[in-house]
N, C-alpha and C positions, 0 to 999 in steps of 0.2 A: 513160610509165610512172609508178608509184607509188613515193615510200620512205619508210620507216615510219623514227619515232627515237624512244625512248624515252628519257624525262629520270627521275631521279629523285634527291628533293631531300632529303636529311639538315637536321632542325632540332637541330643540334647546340645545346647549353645550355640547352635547355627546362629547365624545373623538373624534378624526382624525386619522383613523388607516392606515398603509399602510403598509402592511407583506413584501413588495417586491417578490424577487422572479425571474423568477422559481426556486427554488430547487434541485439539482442533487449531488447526493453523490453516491463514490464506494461501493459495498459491503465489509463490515468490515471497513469502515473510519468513519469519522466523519465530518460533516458540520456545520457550524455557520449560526443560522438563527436571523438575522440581524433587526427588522422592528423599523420603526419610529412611533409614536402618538404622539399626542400634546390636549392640551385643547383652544377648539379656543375662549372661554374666557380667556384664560391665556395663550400664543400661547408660550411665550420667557422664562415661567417658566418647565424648564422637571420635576421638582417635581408636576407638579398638577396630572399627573397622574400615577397610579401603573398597576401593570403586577401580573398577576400570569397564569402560565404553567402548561398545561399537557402533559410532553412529553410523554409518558407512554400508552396513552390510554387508562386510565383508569377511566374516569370518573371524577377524582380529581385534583383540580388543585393546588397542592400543591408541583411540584416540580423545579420553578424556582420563582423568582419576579423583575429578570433581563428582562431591556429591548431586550438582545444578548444572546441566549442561545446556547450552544451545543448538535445538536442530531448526535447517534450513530445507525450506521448499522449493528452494530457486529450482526454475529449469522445469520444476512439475506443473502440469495442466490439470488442476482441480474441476471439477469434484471428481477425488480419489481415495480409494481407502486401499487397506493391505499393506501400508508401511510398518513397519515394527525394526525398533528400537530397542536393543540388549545392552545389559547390564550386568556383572558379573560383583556382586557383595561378599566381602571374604574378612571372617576373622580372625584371616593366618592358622587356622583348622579345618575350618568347610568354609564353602565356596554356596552361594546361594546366586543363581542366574533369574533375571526377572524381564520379559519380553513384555515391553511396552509398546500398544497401536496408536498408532496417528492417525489421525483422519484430515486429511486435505481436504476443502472447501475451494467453491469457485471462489474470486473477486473482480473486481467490475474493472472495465477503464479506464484508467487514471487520464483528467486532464493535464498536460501540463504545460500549455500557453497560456498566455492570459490577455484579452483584447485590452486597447486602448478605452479608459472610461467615458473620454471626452472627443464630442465629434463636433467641427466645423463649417459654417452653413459657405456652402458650394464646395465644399473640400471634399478629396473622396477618402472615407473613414474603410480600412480595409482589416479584416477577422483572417488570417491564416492559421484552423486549430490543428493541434497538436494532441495529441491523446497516445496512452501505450499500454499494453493488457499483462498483468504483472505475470502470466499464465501463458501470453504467448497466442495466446486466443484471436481468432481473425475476428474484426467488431466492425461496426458502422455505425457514422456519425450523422444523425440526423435533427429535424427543427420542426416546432410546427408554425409552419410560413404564417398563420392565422396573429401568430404573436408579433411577429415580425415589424417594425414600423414601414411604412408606406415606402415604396422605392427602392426598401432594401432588397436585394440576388443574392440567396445561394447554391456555389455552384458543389453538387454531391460529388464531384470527377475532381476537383484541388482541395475541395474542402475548405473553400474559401466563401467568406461573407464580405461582398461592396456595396456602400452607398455613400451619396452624394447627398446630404438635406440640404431643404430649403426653408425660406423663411418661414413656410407657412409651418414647418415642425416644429418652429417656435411656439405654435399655439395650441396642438394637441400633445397628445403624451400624459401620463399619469405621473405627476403635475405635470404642467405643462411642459416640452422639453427636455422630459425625461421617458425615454422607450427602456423598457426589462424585457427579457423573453431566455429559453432555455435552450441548451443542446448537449441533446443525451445521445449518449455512445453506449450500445449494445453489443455485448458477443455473442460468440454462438451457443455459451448455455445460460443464457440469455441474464447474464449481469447486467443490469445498468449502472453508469456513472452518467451523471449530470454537473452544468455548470451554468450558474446564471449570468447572461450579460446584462449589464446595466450603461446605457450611454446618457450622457448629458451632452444636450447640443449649446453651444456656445456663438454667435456672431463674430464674423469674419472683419476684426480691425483694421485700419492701415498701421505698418508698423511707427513707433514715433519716428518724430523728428529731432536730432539733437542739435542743442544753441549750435546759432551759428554768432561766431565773435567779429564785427568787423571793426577793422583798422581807426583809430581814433587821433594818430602823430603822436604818438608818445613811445612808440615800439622801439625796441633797439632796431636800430638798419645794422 
């Protein structure tokens, strides 16, 4: 005959892990993943137990032994999921491993020029923007001309804004003299960023003139 016995085994004092969580970080940021453990024969001592990280994926867990590590998205085109993050919790008797997911999210276009505030009546006030997709993401910069003060061009092909005011800008404008209007940069899973220009137009002075001192007979020769 046959008889069957079943064993089973309690790892009593393993480590207490808890990753926390969820996770979510921008593309190209950085996030802090945060988790608690404890030794629940030594619950009030945080030395009973050690860490060590694979932020990496690679197999080895050799690059943190912090309880609070920093992981980085750079390089990744969000939205992405399926990252995971190991942990290996040890109270120098067992070993507790705890696989934490990330979730990547898009983020928008980052402007990062910034126009001149003030424009010059017959001067030409010139906009060359600048934008970058922290994702890597191809995007497009656009306006809507509707906002735009009278006379202003922009060109979609440099991404550039020219105008020349006149006096007469002196007298329209929300107050007078003063044009706002927006330009938002979209990518392809469709973040926006925006940035508001605001110009004040200012009159074209002559520059001074400084004294002129003339000669009175009293000068050293």
């Amino acid at each position: 005959g046959e008889a069957e016995q079943t064993w089973m085994i309690s790892m009593r004092g393993g480590p207490v892990v808890n990753p926390g969580g969820p996770y979510r970080v921008a593309e190209g940021a950085e996030i802090e993943l945060a988790i608690t453990a404890f030794d629940p024969e030594d619950p009030d001592n945080p030395d009973a137990v050690s860490f060590a990280w694979d932020l990496d994926s690679d197999g080895v867990f050799d690059d943190s032994t912090e309880p609070t590590v920093t992981w980085s998205a750079a390089g990744i085109d969000g939205p992405a999921d399926g990252f995971v993050v190991h942990v290996v919790v040890s109270d120098g008797e067992y070993d507790v491993q705890a696989d934490i997911p990330v979730e990547v999210t898009n983020a928008p276009p980052l402007f990062v020029s910034s126009p001149s505030p003030t424009a010059t009546i017959d001067r030409e006030w010139i906009y060359a923007v600048q934008a970058v997709d922290p994702g890597d993401d191809a995007f497009e910069i656009t306006v809507d001309e509707d906002e735009m003060p009278l006379g202003m061009v922009f060109d979609p092909v440099t991404v550039t804004f020219t105008w020349t005011p006149n006096e007469g800008h002196l007298l329209t404008g929300e107050p007078p003299g003063h044009y706002c209007f927006t330009v938002t940069a979209e990518d392809e899973d469709r973040g926006r960023g925006r940035q508001e220009v605001c110009i004040s137009i200012g009159s074209n002075s002559a520059p001074p003139v400084p004294p002129i001192k003339y000669p009175d007979g009293t000068e050293d020769v």
